[in-house]
N, C-alpha and C positions, 0 to 999 in steps of 0.2 A: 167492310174494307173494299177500296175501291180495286186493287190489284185480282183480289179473291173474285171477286164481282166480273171482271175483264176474263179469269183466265175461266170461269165457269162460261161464261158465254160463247168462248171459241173451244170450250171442249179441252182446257190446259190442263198438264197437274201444274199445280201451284206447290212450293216447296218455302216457307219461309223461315226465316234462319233468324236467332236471338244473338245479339252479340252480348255475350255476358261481360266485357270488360270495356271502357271507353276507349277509342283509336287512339289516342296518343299513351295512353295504358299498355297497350297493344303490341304498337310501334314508336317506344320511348328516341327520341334525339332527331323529332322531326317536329315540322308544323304540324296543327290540328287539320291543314288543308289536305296534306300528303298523307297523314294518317288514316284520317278516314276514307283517302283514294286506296290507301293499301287494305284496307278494312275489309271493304265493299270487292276487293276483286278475291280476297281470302277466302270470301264467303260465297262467292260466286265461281270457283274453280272447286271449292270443297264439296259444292251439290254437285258440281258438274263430273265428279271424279265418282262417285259414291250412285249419279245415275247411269254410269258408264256413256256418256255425252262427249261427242267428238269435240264440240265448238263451246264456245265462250261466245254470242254474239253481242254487238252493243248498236248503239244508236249513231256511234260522232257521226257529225258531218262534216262539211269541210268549212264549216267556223270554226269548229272546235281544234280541226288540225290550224288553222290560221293562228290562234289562240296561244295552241302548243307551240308552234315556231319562234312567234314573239316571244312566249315567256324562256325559253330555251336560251335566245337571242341574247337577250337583257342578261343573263346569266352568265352568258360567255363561256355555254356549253361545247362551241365548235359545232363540227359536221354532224355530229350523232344524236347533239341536240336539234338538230336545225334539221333534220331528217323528218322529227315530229314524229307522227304516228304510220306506225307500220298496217297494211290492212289485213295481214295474216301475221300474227308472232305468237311467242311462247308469253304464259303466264309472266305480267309485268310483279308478281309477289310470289315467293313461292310457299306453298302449301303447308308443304311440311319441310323436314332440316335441310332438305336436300338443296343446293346451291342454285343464285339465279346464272343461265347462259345463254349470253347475249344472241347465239347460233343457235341454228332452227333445226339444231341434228335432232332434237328429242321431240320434235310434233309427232313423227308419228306414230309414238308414245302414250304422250299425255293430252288432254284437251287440248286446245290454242284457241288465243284470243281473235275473233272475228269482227272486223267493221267494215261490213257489206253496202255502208252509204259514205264511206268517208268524203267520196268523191263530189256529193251531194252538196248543194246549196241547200241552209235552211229552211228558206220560203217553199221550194218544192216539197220538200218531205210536209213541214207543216200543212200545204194546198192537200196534200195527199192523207192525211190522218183526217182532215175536215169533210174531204169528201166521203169518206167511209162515216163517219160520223164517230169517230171517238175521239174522245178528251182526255188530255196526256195531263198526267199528275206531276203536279210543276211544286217543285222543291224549293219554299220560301228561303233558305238559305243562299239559293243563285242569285238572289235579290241583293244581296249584302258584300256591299263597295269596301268593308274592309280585308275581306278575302282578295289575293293581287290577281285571278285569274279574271274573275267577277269585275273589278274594274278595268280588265282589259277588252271584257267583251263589252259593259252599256256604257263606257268613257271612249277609249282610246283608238278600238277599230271601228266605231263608226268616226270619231276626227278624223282616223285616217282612209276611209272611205270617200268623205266631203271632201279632203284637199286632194286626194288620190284615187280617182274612180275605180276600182278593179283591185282593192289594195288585198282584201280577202285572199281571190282568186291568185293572186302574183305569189301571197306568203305560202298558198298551198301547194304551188307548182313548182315556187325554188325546193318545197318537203322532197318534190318526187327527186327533183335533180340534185338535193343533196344524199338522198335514201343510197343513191345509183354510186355516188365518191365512197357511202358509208361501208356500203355492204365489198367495196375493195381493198377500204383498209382491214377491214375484218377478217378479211380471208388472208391479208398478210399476218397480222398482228396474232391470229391463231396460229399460223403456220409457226411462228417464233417461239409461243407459248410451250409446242412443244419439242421444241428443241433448247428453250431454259428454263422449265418448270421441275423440279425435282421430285422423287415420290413423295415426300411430303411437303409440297405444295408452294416449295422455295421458290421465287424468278430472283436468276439472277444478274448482280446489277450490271455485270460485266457486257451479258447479252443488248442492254440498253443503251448503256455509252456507246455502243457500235452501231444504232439506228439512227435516223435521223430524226428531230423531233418532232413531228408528225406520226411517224409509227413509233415514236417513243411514248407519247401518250396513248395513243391505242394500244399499247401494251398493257400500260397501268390500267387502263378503265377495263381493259379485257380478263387481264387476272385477278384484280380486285371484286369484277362480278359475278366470277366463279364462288366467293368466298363472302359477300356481304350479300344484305337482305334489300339492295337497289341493284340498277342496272345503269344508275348514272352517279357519275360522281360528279364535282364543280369543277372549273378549268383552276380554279385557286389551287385545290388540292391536291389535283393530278400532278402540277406542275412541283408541291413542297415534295411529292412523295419522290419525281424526276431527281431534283435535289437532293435528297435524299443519297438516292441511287450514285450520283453521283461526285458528293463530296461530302457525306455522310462519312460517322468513324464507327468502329463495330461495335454496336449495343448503344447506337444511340434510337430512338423513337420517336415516332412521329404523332399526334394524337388527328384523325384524319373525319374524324364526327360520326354520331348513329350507335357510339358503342363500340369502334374502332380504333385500333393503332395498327404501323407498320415498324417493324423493327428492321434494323439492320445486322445482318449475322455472318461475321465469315465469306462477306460477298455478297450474299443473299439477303432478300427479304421476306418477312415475313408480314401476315396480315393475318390478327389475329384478335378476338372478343377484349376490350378493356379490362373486363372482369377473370377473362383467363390468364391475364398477365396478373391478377391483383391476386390470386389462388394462390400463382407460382411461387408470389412474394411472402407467403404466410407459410 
């Protein structure tokens, strides 16, 4: 094994990990593309927890954030997609039951995820692995144009490169200048979470109708992350669950994907496992 072979030469321990279930096994109500992203960082926070390891580091560069922005973009994630990749955060899966949150109060905590070249052009980092003389283990699956990230890297931003010189560079710079809008509506949209969030775990809708919507959706995605197993929702959903909130009748449901619903209860909502609602009904 070439990994085993790499980390005996630099003196590493090597730790490798079986996954006994396939990723969308794993992580049922998603692509096989996102599941095996969540797979691979499950498994990479569980050694990291278990060797008492401060960081998570990884490789991106700043293709990869170019990459992220686009595909955010085309989604119609808004700021916090378009933020792209943070170079310090918290675990993007969490480990065990404990909820994902979106704020950095618990780094220093638990590991956090590190990407120490984000900044990086690829051609550099690659000039710099060839000088050293080692040869990076390329994942025939990158190769495969039906995956949409894969076709946005060997199709789309080199087109946009040729008609747009610098197109890379621009998507990863609007990251920083959108990262900088993200991290203020955050500090709002917590600030509100706790002053509508109830002890068991209601926001209520009333608190929403009173924002504007702009922090009307950073509320949802904020409270919904505390409670589901991403940190991003789609602008579709945010916006059915706003509705919701807002001309919904009590005890109606929303079904919002991943294995989730949101209910409406006496004001409030709830967000809660499909299958825990399907218990209740038995």
């Amino acid at each position: 094994m070439r990994a085993a072979s790499l980390a005996n030469s630099l003196e590493l321990e090597l730790q490798i990990v079986a996954v006994s279930r396939t990723p969308t096994e794993a992580h049922p109500g998603v692509g096989v593309e996102e599941a095996a992203r969540r797979e691979r960082y499950r498994s990479l926070f569980t050694v990291a927890e278990r060797c008492g390891a401060r960081a998570v580091a990884t490789a991106h560069h700043r293709r990869d954030q170019a990459e992220t922005v686009l595909l955010h973009l085309l989604r119609g994630s808004g700021v916090h997609g378009a933020a792209g990749m943070a170079e310090r955060s918290p675990s993007p899966v969490p480990v065990t039951a404990s909820s994902c949150d979106i704020s950095l109060k618990h780094l220093d905590d638990e590991p956090w995820l590190w990407r120490p070249l984000l900044t990086e052009p690829r051609e550099v980092i690659e000039s710099y692995v060839a000088k050293l003389g080692l040869s990076p283990i390329e994942d025939p699956s990158n190769d495969d144009l039906v995956l949409r990230r894969n076709a946005l890297r060997h199709e789309v931003l080199p087109a946009l490169e040729a008609h747009v010189p610098g197109a890379e560079a621009a998507l990863a710079r609007y990251a920083t200048l959108a990262a900088e809008d993200d991290r203020v509506l955050d500090a709002i949209a917590l600030g509100l979470l706790g002053e509508g969030v109830d002890p068991g775990g209601r926001l209520a809708a009333a608190l929403l109708r009173a924002q504007t919507p702009a922090i009307q959706r950073r509320v949802i995605r904020c409270w919904l992350a505390r409670a589901m197993d991403t940190c991003m929702l789609s602008a579709e959903r945010t916006d059915a669950v706003l509705l919701l909130a807002q001309f919904g009748r009590g005890g109606a449901t929303l079904e919002i994907g991943e294995g989730w619903t949101v209910r409406l209860e006496r004001g409030m909502l709830r967000a809660e496992r499909t299958e825990n609602r399907h218990r209740e009904g038995t």
